[in-house]
C-alpha positions in Angstrom: -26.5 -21.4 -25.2 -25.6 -25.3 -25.3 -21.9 -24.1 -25.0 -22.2 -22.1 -22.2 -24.4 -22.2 -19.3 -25.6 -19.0 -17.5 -27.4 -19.3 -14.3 -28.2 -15.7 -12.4 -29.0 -15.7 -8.7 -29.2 -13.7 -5.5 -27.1 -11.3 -7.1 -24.3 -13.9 -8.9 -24.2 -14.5 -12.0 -22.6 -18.1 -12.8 -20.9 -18.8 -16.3 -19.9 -22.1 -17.2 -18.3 -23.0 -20.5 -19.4 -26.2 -21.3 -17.7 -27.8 -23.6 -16.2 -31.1 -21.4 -15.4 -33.3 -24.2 -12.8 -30.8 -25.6 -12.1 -29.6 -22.3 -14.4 -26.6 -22.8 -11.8 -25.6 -25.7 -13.0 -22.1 -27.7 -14.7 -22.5 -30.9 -16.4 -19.3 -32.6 -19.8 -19.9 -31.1 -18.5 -20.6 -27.9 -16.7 -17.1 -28.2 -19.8 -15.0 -29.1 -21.8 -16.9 -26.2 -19.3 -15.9 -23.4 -19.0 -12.4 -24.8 -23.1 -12.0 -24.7 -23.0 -13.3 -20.9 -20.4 -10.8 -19.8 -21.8 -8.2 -21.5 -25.4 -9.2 -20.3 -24.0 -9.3 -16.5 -22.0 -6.0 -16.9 -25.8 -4.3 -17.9 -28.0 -5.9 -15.4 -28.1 -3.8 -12.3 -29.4 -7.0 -10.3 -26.0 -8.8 -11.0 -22.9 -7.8 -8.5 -20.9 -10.5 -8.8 -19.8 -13.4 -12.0 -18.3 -16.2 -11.2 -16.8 -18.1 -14.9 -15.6 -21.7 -14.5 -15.8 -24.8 -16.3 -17.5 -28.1 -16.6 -15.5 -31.1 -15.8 -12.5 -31.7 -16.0 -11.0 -28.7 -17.4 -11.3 -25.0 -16.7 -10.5 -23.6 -20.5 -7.7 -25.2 -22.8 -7.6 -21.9 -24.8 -8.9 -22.0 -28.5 -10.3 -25.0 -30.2 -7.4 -26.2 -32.6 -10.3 -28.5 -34.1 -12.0 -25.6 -35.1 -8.2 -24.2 -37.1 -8.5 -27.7 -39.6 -10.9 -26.1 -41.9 -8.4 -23.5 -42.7 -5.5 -26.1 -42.8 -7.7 -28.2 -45.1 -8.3 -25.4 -47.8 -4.3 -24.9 -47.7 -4.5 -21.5 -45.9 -3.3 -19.8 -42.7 -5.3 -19.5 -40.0 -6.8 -15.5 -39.0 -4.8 -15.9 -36.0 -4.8 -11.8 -35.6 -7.9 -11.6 -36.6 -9.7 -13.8 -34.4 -7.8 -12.4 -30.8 -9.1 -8.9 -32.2 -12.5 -10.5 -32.3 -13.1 -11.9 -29.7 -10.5 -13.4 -27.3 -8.7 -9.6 -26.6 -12.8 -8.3 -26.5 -13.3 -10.9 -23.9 -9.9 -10.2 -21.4 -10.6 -6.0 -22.0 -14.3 -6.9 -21.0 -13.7 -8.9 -17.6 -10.7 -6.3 -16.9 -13.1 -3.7 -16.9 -16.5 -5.0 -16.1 -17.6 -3.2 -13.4 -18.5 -6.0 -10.8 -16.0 -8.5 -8.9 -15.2 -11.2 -11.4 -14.6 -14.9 -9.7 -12.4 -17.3 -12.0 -13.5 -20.8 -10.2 -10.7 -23.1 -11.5 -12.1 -26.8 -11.5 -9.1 -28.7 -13.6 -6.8 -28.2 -16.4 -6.4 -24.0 -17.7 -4.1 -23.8 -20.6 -3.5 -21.5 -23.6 -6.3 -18.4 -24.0 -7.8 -19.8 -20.7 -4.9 -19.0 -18.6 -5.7 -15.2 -19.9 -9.5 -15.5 -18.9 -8.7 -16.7 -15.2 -5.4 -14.4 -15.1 -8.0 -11.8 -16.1 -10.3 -12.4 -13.4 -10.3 -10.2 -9.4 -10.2 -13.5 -7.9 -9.0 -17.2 -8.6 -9.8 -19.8 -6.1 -9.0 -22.9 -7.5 -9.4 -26.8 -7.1 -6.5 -28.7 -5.5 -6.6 -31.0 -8.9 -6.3 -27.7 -10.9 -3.0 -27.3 -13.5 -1.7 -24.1 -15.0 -0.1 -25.3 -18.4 1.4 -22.9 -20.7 0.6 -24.9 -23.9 1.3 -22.1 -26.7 4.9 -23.0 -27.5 4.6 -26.6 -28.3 2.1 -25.9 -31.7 4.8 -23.2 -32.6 3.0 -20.0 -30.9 3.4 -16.9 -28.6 0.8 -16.7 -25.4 -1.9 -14.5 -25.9 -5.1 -13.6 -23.9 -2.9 -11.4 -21.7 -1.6 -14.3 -20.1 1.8 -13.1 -20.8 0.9 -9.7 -19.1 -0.4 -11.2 -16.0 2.0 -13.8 -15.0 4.8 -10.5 -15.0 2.4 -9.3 -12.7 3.1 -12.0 -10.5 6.2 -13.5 -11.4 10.1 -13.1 -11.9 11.3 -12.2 -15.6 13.4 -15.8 -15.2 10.1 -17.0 -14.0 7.9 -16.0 -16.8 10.8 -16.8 -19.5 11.2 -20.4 -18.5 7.0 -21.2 -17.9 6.9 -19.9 -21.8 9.8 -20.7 -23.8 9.9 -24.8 -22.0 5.8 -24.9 -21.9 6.0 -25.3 -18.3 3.3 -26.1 -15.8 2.5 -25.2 -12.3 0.1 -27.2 -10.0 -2.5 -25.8 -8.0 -0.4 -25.1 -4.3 2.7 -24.0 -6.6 0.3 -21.5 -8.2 -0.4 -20.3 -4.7 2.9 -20.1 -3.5 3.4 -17.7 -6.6 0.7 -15.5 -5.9 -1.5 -17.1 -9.4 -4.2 -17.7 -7.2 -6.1 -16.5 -4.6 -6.8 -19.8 -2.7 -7.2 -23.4 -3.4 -9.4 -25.4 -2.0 -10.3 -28.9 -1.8 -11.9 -30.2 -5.3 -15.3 -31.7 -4.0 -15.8 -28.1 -1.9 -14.7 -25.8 -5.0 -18.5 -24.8 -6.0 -19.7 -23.8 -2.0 -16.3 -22.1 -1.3 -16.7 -20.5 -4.6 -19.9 -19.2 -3.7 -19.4 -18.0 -0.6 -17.0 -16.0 -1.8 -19.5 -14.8 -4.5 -22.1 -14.2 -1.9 -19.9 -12.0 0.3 -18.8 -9.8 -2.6 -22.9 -10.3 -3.8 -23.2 -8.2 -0.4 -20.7 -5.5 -1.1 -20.8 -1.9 -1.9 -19.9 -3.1 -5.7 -19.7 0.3 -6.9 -16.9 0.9 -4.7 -15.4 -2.1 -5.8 -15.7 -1.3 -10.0 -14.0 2.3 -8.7 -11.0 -0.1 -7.5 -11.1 -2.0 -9.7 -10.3 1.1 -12.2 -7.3 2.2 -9.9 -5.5 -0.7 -9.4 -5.0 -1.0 -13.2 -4.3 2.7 -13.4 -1.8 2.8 -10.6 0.3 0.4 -12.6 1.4 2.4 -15.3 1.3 6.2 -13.6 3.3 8.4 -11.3 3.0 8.7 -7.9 1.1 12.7 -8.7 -0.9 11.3 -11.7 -2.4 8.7 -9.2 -3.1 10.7 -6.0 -5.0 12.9 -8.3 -6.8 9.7 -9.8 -7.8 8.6 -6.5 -9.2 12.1 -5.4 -11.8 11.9 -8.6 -12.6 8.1 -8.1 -13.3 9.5 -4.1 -15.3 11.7 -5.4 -17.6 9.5 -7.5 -17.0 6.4 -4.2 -18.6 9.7 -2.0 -21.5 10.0 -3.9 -22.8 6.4 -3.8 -25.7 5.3 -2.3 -24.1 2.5 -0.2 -21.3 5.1 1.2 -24.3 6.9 2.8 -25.6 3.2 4.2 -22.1 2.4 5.3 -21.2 6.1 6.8 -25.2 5.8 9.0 -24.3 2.4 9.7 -20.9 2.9 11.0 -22.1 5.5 13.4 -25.2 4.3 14.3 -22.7 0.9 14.9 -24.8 -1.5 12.6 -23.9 -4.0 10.1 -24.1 -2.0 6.6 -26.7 -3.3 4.1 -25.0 -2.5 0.5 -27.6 -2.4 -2.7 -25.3 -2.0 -5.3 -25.9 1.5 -5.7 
């Protein structure tokens, strides 16, 4: 997979699109590669956290507009509902609910469908040189990817209205400030603080974590009743783990918890 690396260890698993000389831009292959390494994480017991990032200067511009000239060429419109159907929506739905802490490690530039992939991700810690461009509007398109969706997670309607409709861009500290990002850091100490971030959710009940993982995106669209009654069943399922038993002995026996996974 020349357009993606994929490096598993000590419980992480490490995807890099890498595609520098577009600025890791989306073509097809590049699609089906990403898709087989989440899916290959979300099966593989040994995995229990993924870090995505990119490799040099950019993060992810979004789709490869390269890769659109064919159809312009032959006179025809591009698939454009096709292809999000595909793969880019398969991709967002399959971080959203992969069952594992997801790390977006933003290096540089994110723009277009990649502001949906890190968006899409539990945690964003991102480089100090990192920019947040929303790109869509100036080739005469809507944001997709979910990135639309996330940012009124975090943002104002005015907020979200003007980043879209002017193409507006937000810096690294400005995305912190508006709650984009988890943390930035400085960009020559992105990949250790990345890691340890990785390592210390690596060491985590991560079963627990998938269960959250489910509520939090329930609790956003449900009543108050519909979600104390979600919680109860996601208890249940928490309270049956393997690492609740560890971290129940451990507490009384006043020990560090060891977490498998399990």
């Amino acid at each position: 997979m020349s357009n993606i690396l994929y490096e598993k260890k000590e419980g992480i698993s490490e995807i890099t699109i890498n595609r520098p000389d577009v600025l890791n831009a989306l073509d097809d292959i590049t699609l089906t590669d990403l898709a087989k390494c989440l899916e290959d994480s979300r099966k593989d017991e040994n995995v229990r956290c993924v870090v995505i990032t990119g490799n040099g200067r950019a993060f992810c511009v979004g789709a490869d507009l390269k890769f659109m000239k064919s159809w312009l060429d032959k006179g025809e419109r591009f698939p454009y509902g096709d292809m999000l159907r595909k793969y880019f929506n398969k991709i967002i739905l399959s971080i959203v609910t992969l069952p594992k802490p997801v790390i977006a490690s933003i290096n540089g530039v994110v723009a277009g469908a990649g502001l949906g992939i890190a968006f899409a991700c539990d945690y964003k810690i991102a480089s100090n040189k990192a920019r947040f461009v929303e790109a869509f509007i100036n080739v005469g398109l809507i944001p997709d990817s979910g990135s639309v969706y996330f940012l009124l997670k975090n943002l104002n309607l005015s907020k979200v209205m003007e980043f879209v409709t002017l193409g507006g861009e937000f810096n690294a500290e400005e995305a912190f400030k508006l709650g984009l990002v988890n943390k930035v850091v400085e960009h020559e100490k992105l990949k250790e603080e990345t890691m340890q971030i990785a390592k210390k959710y690596a060491e985590m009940p991560t079963k627990a974590i998938a269960l959250s993982k489910k509520l939090i995106y329930y609790t956003y669209y449900k009543s108050l009743e519909e979600v104390l009654e979600y919680e109860a069943y996601l208890q249940e399922l928490a309270g049956s783990t393997e690492d609740h038993m560890e971290g129940l002995r451990a507490f009384l026996e006043k020990r560090k918890p060891v977490f498998k996974g399990k």
